[in-house]
N, C-alpha and C positions, 0 to 999 in steps of 0.2 A: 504493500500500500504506500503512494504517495504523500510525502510529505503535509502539501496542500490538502488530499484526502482528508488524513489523518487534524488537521488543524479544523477543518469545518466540520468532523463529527465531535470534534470538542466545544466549536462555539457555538455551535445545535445542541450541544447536550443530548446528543442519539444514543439512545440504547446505556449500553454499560460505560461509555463514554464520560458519562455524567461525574462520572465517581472521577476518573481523571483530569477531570475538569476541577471538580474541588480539590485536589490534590495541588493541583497547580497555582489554586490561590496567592500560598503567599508570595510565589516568584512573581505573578502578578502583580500582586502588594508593593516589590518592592520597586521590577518595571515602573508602577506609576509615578513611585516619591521620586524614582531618578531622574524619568522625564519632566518632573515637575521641577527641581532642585535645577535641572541643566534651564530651562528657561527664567529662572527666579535671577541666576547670575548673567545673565544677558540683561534681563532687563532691571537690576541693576546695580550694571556697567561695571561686573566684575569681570568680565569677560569680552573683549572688543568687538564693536559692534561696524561694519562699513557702510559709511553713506555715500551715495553719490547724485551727482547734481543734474538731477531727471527724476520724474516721478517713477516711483516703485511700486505697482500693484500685487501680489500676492495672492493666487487662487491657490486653496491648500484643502484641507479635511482632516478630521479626525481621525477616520479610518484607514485602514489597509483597503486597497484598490475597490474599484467599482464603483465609487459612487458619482461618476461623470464630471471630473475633473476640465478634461481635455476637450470636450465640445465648448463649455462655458468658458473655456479659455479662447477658440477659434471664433467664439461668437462675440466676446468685448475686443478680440484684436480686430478683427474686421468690421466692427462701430467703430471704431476708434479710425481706424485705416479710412473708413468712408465718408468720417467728420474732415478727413484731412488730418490728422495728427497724427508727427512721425512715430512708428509702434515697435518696438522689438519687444520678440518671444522667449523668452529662456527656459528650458527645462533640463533635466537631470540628464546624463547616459550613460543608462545601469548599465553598457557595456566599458566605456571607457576608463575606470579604473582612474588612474593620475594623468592619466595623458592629457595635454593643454585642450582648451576650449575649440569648438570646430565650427566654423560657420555651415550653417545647411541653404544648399540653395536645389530647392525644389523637389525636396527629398533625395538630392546628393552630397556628400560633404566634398570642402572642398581638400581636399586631402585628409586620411584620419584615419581609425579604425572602425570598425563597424557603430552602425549606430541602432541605438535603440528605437523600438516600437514609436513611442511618442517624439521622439525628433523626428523619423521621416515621415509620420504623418503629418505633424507641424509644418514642414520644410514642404510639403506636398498641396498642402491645402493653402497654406497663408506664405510659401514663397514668395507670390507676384505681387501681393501688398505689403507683406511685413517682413524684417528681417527676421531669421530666425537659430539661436544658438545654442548650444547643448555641452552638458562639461560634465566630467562627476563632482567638480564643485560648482554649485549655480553659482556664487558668487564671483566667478572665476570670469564666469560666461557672460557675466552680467557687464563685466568690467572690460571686456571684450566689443560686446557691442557698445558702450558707451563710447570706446574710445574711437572705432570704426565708423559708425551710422550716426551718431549723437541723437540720439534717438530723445524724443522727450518723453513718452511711458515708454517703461522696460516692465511686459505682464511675466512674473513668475509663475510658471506650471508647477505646485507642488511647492509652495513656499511656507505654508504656517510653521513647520520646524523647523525654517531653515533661519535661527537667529540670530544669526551672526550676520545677516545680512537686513541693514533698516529700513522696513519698509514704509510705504506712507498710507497703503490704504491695503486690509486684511479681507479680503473675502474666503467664507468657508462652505466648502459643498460637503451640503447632508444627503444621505437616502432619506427620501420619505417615507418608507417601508420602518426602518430602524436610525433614526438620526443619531441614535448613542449607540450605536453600532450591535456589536452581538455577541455577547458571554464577556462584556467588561473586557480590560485591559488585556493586551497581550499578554504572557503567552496563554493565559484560558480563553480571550477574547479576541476582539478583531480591534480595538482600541490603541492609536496609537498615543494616545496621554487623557489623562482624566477628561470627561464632557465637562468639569470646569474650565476648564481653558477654552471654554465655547467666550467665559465673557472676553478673552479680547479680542474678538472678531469684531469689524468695523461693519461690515453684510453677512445675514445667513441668506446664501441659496438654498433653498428645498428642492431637490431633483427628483424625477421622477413620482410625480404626482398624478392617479390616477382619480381621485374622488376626492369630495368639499369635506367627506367627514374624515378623511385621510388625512387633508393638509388641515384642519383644525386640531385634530390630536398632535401632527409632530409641532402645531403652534405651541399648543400648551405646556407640551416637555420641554421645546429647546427655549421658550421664555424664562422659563426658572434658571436658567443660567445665563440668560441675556436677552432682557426684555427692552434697550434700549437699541438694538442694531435692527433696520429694515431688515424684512422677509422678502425673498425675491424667489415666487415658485416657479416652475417647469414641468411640462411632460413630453417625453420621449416620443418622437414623431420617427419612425422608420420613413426611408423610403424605397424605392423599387430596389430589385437588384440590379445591377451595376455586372458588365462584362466588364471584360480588361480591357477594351474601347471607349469604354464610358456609355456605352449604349446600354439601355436598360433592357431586363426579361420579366418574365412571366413571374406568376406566382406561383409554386409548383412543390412539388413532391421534394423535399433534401434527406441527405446527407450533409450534417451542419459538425462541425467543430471551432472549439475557438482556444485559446490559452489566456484570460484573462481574469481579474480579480473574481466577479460572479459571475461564474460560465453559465448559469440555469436562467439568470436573467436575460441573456442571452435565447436564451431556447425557449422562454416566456414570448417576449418580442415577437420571434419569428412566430409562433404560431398565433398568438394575436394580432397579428400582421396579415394572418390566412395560408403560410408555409404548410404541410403536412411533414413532418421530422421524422423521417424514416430511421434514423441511425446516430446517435450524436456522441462526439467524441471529446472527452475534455483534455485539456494538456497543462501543465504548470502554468502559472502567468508568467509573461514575459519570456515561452518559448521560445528557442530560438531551432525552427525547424529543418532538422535533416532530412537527407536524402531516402530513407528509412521512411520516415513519419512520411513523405509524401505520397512514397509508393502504396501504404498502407492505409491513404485514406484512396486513393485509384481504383483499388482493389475493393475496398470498403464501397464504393460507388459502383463498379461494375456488378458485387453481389446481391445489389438491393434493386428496389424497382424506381427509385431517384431519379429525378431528370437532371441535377447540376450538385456537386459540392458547392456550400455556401460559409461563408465566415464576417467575421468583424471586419472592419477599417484597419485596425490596429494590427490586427493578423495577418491581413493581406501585406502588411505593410512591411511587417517583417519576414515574407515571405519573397516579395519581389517580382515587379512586372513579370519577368521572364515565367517564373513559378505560375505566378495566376494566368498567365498565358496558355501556358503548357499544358496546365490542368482542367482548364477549362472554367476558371472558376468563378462565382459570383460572388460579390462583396453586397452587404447592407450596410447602409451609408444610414446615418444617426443624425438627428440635429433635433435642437431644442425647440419647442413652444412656448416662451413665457408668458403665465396666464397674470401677472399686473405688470403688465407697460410702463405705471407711472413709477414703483420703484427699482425696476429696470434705466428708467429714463433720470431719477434722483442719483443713480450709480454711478451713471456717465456722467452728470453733471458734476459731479464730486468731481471726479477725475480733471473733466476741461477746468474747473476752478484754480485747482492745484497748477497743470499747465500752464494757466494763463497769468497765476504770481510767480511762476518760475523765469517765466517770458519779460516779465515787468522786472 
């Protein structure tokens, strides 16, 4: 059993699992006070913090993967790109290790090591409007594009722990399913620091909102930790599938796999979408897929009565044109709905404010 397996029958509390999960408590316990203690000395200023002279926005979360970070990051970069305001993207690359920062232009680096899932879709989707750069330290990447583009917001993918780096405006994306995630803190839960640290979030996104009485209960939990920052909700809007042309297909019979934080939301989607899921294959997050794993989903598709293998954005992404060519494969392209406009539109106004006394 996998790793990932094994972590989500713990923060379901499945079966006999439950008992391992209480065992795990106090490591939990103390996971939390660490993560708390390492943010308490940042902010304050035992530990140095880097500013730089551009606005800093921060999309982050409490949790371990899934809760749709990277669309609500492609969607305030390209408002921000379509106001006209210069935009650079920074996010992590969980492959990169120490290697210096890589500029991505269009889902290619320009020289570097392989790059991670969310840099080439960043680099792919918001290449032509925004700059977009990737390091295993954001801060690295941040100071990268500042120096290159001069960018005046630099949006961090994945910044709420990143604190050594000062930002100026915190936005945090919740599930609306579980906004405080599932089984408490790592490692019994999916928690990367206590749902206290919600109060210093300057925006809660609510993602993934499917009903009024949905989003009024994750109102009422995530208020008790922070009832003074705007609620900005969303719901998940699929759209067709996507050839490797960009041409869209049918709705149809799959063969679905994907490697990412919640694979089953995934497999939700597609069939309330009208998919029929003939076969669904889950893989670690942040796959990084062999020649092995392709053949065996080929094979997995010729044995079943499927009309296409289908996947993420973010899997196609690290899989590579040639791949999704090869294969035959269809991608589900993801973008958001937000149901209030006007604190949507309060968000971005924050922002051009901060620009426009940086500019003065």
């Amino acid at each position: 059993m996998r790793l990932d397996e094994i972590h989500r029958k713990l923060t379901e509390r499945e079966g006999y699992w439950l008992w391992a999960a209480w065992l795990l408590q106090p490591a939990a316990f103390v996971y939390s006070v660490a993560a708390g203690f390492h943010r308490f000395l940042y902010e304050k200023g035992l530990l140095p913090v880097r500013s730089f002279n551009t606005v800093v926005v921060s999309i982050g979360n409490i949790e371990v993967g899934g809760v749709g970070k990277t669309p609500v990051t492609i969607r305030i970069a390209r408002s921000l790109s379509d106001m006209g305001i210069k935009t650079s993207v920074v996010c992590k690359n969980m492959s990169s290790g120490s290697v210096p920062p890589i500029a991505v232009r269009q889902g290619n680096a320009s020289g570097g090591p392989f790059l991670s899932d969310e840099a080439v879709l960043l680099g792919k989707v918001l290449g032509s409007s925004c700059s977009v750069y990737t390091a295993g330290d954001k801060t690295a990447a941040v100071e990268r594009a500042v120096r290159e583009m001069k960018p005046e917001v630099v949006i961090v993918d994945d910044g709420f722990q990143h604190h050594k780096l000062k930002r100026d405006i915190d936005i945090v994306v919740l599930n609306a399913d579980h906004p405080f995630g599932q089984g408490g803190v790592l490692p019994a839960g999916t928690l990367r620091e206590s749902s206290r640290s919600l109060s210093k979030a300057d925006y809660l996104w609510i993602n993934g909102v499917t009903s009024e009485t949905q989003l009024s209960l994750a109102r009422r939990l995530v208020s008790g930790r922070n009832w003074k920052a705007p609620f900005i909700p969303s719901s998940v809007v699929p759209g067709k599938p996507l050839m490797y042309d960009g041409a869209t297909d049918r709705i149809g019979k799959v063969v679905a796999f994907c490697g990412i934080g919640k694979p089953q939301g995934f497999k939700r989607t597609l069939e309330k979408t009208g998919f029929e899921v003939v076969k669904f294959h889950i893989y670690p997050d942040h796959r990084r897929y062999t020649e092995t794993d392709k053949k065996h989903l080929m094979e997995s598709l010729k044995k079943s009565s499927a009309d296409y293998l289908i996947t993420t954005e973010k899997d196609a992404a690290r899989l590579g044109t040639t791949a999704v060519k090869s294969m035959e494969l269809r991608v589900l392209p993801i973008r958001l709905s937000v149901l209030d406009k006007s604190a949507e539109e309060e968000l971005l106004g924050s922002i051009l404010e901060l620009v426009g006394g940086n500019r003065d």
